[in-house]
C-alpha positions as CSV (number, residue, x, y, z in Angstrom):
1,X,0.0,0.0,0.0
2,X,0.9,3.9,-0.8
3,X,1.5,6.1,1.7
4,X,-1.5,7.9,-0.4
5,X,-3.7,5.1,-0.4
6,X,-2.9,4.5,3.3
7,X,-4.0,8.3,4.3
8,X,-7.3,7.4,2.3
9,X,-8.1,4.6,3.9
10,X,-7.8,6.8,7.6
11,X,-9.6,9.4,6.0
12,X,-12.5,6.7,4.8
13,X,-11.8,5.7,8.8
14,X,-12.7,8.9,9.7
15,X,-15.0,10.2,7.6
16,X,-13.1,13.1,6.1
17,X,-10.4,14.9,5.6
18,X,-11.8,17.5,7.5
19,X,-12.2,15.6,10.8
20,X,-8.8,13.6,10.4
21,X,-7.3,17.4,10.1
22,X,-8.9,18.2,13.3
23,X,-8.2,15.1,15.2
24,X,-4.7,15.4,14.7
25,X,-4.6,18.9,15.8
26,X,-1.6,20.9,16.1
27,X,-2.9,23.4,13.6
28,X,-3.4,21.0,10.9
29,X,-5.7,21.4,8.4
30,X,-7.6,19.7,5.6
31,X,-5.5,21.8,3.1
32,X,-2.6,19.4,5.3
33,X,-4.3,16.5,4.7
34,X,-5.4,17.2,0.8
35,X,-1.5,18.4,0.4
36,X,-0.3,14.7,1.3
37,X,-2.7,12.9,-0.3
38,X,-2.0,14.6,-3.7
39,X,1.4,16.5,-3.4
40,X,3.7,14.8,-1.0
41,X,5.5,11.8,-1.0
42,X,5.0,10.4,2.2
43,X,3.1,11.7,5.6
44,X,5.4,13.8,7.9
45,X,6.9,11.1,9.9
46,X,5.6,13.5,13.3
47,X,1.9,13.1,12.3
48,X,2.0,9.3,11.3
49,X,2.1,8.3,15.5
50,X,-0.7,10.2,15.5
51,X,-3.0,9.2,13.0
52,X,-2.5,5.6,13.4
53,X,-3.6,6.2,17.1
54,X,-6.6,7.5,16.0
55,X,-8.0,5.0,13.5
56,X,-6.4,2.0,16.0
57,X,-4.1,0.6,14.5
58,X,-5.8,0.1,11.1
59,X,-3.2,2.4,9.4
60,X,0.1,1.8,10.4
61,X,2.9,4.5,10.0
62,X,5.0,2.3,8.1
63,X,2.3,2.8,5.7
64,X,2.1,6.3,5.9
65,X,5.9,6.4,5.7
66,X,7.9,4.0,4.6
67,X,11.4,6.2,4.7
68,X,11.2,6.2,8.7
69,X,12.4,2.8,10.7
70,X,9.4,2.6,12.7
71,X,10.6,-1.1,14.0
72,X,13.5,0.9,16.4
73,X,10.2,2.6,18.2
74,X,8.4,-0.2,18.1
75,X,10.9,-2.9,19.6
């Protein structure tokens, strides 16, 4: 999976990009979340914590970035 088609799937989680914006807080906002789902190549690896919290576990932040050894937090 993408790290775009991983953010759409937490956005179909959530119900929009709107509401996943707002959940992760931190002054982020849908023009954020539209940004990485069309622009950028991979979620910023500080958000990624973050949103896979909030849909539990169903996207992972190796998903949403791939470039960041999640295993070294994770172990």
């Amino acid at each position: 999976m993408s790290p775009q088609e991983a953010l759409k799937k937490a956005v179909r989680l959530v119900g929009s990009q709107t509401r996943l914006a707002r959940e992760i807080g931190g002054g982020i906002t849908q023009a954020h979340v539209y940004y990485w789902l069309t622009q950028a190549p991979v979620v910023p690896a500080e958000h990624c914590p973050t949103i896979e919290y909030i849909v539990k576990r169903e996207v992972r932040c190796e998903d949403l970035n791939p470039r960041v050894n999640w295993w070294v937090l994770r172990n």
